[in-house]
GUROPA-854488 format. One record per residue: y, z, x of N, C-alpha, C in turn; residue number from 1; residue in one letter. Coordinates in steps of 0.1 Angstrom, whole numbers. Layout:
N
+---------+-------+--------+----------+-------+---------+---------+-------+--------+-----+---+
! n_north !  n_up ! n_east ! ca_north ! ca_up ! ca_east ! c_north !  c_up ! c_east !   k ! r !
+---------+-------+--------+----------+-------+---------+---------+-------+--------+-----+---+
!       Y !     Z !      X !        Y !     Z !       X !       Y !     Z !      X ! NUM ! a !
...
+---------+-------+--------+----------+-------+---------+---------+-------+--------+-----+---+
// end
This chain:
115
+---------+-------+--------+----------+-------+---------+---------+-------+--------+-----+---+
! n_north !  n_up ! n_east ! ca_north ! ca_up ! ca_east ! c_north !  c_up ! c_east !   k ! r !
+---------+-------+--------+----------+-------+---------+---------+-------+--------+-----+---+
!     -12 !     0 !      8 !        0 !     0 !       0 !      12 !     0 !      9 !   1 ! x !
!      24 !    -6 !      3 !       35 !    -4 !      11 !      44 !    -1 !      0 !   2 ! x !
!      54 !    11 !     10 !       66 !    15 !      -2 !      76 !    13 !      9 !   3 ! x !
!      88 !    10 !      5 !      104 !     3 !       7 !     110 !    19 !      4 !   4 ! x !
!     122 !    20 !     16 !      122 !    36 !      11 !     138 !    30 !     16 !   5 ! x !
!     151 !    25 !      9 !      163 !    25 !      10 !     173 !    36 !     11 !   6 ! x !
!     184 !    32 !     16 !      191 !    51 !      19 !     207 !    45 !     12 !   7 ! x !
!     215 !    49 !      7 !      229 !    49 !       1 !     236 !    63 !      8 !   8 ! x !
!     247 !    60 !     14 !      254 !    71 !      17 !     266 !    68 !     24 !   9 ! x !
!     269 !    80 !     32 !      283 !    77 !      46 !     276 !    73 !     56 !  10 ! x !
!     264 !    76 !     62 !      255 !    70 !      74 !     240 !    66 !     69 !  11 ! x !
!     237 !    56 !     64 !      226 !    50 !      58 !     217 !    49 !     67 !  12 ! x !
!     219 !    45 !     79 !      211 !    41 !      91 !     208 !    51 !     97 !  13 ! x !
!     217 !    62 !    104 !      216 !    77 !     106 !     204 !    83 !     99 !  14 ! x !
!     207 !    82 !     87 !      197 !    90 !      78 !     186 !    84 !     77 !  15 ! x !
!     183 !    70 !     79 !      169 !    62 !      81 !     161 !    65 !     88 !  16 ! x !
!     171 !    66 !    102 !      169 !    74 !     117 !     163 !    87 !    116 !  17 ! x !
!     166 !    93 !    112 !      165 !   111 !     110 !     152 !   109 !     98 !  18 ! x !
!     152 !   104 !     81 !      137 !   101 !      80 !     127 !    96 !     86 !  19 ! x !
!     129 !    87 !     92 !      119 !    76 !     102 !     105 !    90 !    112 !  20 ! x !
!     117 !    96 !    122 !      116 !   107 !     127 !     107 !   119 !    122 !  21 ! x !
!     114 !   122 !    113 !      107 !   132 !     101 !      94 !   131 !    103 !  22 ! x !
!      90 !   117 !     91 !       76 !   115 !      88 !      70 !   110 !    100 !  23 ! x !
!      73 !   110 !    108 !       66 !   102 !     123 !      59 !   117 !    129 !  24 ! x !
!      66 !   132 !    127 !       67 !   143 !     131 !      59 !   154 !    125 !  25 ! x !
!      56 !   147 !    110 !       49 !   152 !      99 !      31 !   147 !     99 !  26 ! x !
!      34 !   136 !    111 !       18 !   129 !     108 !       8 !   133 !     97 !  27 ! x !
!      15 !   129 !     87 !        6 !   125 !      75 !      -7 !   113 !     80 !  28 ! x !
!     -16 !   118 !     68 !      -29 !   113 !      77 !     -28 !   101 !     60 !  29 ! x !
!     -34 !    90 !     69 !      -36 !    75 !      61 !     -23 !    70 !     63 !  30 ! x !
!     -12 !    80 !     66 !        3 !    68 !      70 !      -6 !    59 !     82 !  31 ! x !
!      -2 !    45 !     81 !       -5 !    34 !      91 !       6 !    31 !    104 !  32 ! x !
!      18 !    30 !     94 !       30 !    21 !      98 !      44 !    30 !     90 !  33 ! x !
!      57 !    37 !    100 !       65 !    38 !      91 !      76 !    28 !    106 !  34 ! x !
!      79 !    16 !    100 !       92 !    11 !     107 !     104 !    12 !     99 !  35 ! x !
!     115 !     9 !    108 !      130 !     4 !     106 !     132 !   -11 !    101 !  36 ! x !
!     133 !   -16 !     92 !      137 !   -26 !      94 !     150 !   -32 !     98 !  37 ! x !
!     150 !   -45 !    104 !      162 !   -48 !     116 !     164 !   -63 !    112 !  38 ! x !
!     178 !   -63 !    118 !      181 !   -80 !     114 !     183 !   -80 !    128 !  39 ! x !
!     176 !   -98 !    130 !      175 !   -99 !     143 !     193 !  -107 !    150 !  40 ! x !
!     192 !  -105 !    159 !      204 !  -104 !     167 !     209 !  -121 !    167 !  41 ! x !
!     223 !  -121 !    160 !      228 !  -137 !     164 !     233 !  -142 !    174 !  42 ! x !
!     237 !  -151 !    176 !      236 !  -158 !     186 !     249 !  -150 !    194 !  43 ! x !
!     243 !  -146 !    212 !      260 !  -140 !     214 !     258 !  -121 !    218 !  44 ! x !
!     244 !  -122 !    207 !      244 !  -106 !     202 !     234 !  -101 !    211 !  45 ! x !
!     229 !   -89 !    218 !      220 !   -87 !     229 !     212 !   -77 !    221 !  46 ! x !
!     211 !   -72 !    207 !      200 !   -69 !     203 !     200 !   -66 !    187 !  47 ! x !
!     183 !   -64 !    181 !      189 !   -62 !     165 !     195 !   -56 !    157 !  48 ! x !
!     203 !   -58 !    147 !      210 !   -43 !     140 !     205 !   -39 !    130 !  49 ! x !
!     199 !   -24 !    137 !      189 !   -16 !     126 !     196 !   -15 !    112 !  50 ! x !
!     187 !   -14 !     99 !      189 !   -14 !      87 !     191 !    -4 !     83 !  51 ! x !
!     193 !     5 !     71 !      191 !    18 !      63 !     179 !     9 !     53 !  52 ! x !
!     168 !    10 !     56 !      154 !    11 !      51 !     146 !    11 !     61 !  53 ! x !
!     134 !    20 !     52 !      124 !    19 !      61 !     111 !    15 !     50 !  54 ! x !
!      98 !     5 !     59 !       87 !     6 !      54 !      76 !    12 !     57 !  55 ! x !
!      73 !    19 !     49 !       64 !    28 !      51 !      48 !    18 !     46 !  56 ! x !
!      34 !    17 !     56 !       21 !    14 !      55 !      14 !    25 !     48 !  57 ! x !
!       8 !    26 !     40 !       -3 !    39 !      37 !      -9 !    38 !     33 !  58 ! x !
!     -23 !    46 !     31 !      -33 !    49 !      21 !     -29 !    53 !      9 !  59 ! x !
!     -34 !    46 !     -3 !      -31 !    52 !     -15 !     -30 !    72 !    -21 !  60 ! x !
!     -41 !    78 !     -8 !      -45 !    89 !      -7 !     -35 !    95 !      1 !  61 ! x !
!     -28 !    89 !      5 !       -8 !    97 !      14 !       1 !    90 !      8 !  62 ! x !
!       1 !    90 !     -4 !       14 !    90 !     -15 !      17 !   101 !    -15 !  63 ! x !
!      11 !   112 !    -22 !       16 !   122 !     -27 !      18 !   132 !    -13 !  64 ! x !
!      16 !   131 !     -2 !       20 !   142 !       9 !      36 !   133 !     16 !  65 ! x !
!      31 !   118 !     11 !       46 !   113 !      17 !      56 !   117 !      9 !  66 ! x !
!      55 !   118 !     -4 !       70 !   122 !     -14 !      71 !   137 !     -9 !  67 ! x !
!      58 !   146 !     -7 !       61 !   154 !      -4 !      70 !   160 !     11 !  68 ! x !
!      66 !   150 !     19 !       72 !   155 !      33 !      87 !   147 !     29 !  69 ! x !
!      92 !   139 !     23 !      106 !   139 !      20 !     114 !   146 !     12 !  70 ! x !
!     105 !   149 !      1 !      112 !   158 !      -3 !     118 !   172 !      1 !  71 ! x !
!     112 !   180 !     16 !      111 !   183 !      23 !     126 !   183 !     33 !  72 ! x !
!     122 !   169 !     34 !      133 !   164 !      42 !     148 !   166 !     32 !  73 ! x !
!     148 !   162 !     22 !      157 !   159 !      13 !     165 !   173 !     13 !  74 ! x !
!     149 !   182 !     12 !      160 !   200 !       8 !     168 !   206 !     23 !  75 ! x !
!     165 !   196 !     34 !      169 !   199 !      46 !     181 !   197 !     49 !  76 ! x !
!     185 !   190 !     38 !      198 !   180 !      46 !     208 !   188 !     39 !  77 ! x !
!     222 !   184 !     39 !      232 !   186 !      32 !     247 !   173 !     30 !  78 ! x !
!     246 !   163 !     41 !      254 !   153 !      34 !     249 !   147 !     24 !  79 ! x !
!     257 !   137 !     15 !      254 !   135 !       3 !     251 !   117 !      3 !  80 ! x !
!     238 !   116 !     -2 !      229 !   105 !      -2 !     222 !   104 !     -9 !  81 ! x !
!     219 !    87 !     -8 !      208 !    86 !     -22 !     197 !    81 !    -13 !  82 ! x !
!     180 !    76 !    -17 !      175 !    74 !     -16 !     170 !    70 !    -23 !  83 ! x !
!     160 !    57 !    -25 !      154 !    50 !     -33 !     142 !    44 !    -27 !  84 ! x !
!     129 !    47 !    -31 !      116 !    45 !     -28 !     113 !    33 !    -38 !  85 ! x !
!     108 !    19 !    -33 !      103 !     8 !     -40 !      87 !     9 !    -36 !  86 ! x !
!      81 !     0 !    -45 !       66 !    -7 !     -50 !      64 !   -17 !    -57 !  87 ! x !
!      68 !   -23 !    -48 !       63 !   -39 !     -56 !      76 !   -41 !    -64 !  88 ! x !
!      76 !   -42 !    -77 !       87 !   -46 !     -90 !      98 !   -34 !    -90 !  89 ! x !
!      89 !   -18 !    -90 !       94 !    -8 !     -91 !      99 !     1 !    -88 !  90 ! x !
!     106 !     8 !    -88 !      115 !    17 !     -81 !     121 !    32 !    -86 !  91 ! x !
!     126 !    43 !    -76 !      128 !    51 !     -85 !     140 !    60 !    -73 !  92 ! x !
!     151 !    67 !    -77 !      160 !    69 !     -66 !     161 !    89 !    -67 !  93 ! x !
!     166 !    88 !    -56 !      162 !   104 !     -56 !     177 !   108 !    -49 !  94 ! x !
!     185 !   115 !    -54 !      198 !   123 !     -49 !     196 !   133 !    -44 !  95 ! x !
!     205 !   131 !    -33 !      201 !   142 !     -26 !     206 !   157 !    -32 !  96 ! x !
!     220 !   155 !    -40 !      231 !   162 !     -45 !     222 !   170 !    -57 !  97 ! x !
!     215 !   166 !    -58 !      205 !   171 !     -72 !     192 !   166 !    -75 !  98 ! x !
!     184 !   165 !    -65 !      171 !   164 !     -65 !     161 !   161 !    -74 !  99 ! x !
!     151 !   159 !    -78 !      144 !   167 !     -90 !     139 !   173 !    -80 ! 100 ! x !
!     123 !   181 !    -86 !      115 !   188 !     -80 !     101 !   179 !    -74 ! 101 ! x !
!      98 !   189 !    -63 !       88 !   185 !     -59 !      73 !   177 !    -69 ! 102 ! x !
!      71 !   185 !    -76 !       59 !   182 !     -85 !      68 !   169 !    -96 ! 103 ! x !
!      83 !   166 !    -99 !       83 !   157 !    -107 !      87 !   147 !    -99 ! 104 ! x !
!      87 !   148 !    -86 !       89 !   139 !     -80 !      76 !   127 !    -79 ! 105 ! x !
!      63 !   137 !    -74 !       52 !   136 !     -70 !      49 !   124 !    -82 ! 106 ! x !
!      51 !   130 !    -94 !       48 !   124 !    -110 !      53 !   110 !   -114 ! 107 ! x !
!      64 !   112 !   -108 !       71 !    98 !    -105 !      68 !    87 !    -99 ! 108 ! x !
!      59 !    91 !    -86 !       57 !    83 !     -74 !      45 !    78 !    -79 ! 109 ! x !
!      37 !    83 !    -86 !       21 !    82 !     -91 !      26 !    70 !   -103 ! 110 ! x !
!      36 !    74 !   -106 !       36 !    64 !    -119 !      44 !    47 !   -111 ! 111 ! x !
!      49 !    49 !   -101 !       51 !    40 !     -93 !      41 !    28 !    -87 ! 112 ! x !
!      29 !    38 !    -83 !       20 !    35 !     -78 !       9 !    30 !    -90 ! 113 ! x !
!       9 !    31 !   -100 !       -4 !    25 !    -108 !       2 !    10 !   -111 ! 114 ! x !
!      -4 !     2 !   -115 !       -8 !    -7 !    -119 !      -9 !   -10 !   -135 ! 115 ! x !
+---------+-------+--------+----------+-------+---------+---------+-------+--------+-----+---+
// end
């Protein structure tokens, strides 16, 4: 499975940066792949410029510890940002300024994930 995990804020990339980190530090088991995505560099330019998203590779069975270790992340922080986790069509965005909870998060992400 792949989920698309976008950032909205004052430092979008910063905070991609600092998730990216996170879950790389959290080694969730079945995560495969968590990159940066990057636009590659134009002509002139000497390297790519990283994005505010990340994609995350996983096992169906590390969904629910990935929402969990962000949400994690989320209660950690304190500048004000959004976050928006995609799947395929779907999507669903998470404020930092007001959260929901862990377990309706979890509920959310599951309903992301079916089919």
């Amino acid at each position: 499975m792949q989920i698309t995990i976008g950032f909205e804020g004052d430092d979008p990339v910063a905070d991609t940066v600092e998730l990216r980190d996170w879950l790389h530090n959290a080694r969730i088991r079945e995560v495969d792949r968590v990159t940066q995505e990057e636009l590659p560099p134009k002509p002139g330019e000497q390297g790519p410029m990283l994005l505010a998203i990340l994609t995350v590779v996983l096992g169906s069975k590390a969904l629910v510890e990935l929402v969990r270790s962000i949400h994690r992340f989320i209660e950690a922080r304190t500048p004000k940002t959004t976050i928006t986790i995609t799947v395929g069509e779907k999507s669903i965005k998470i404020d930092y300024v007001n959260p929901p909870s862990s377990a309706e998060l979890v509920e959310q992400v599951k309903i992301l994930a079916s089919d």
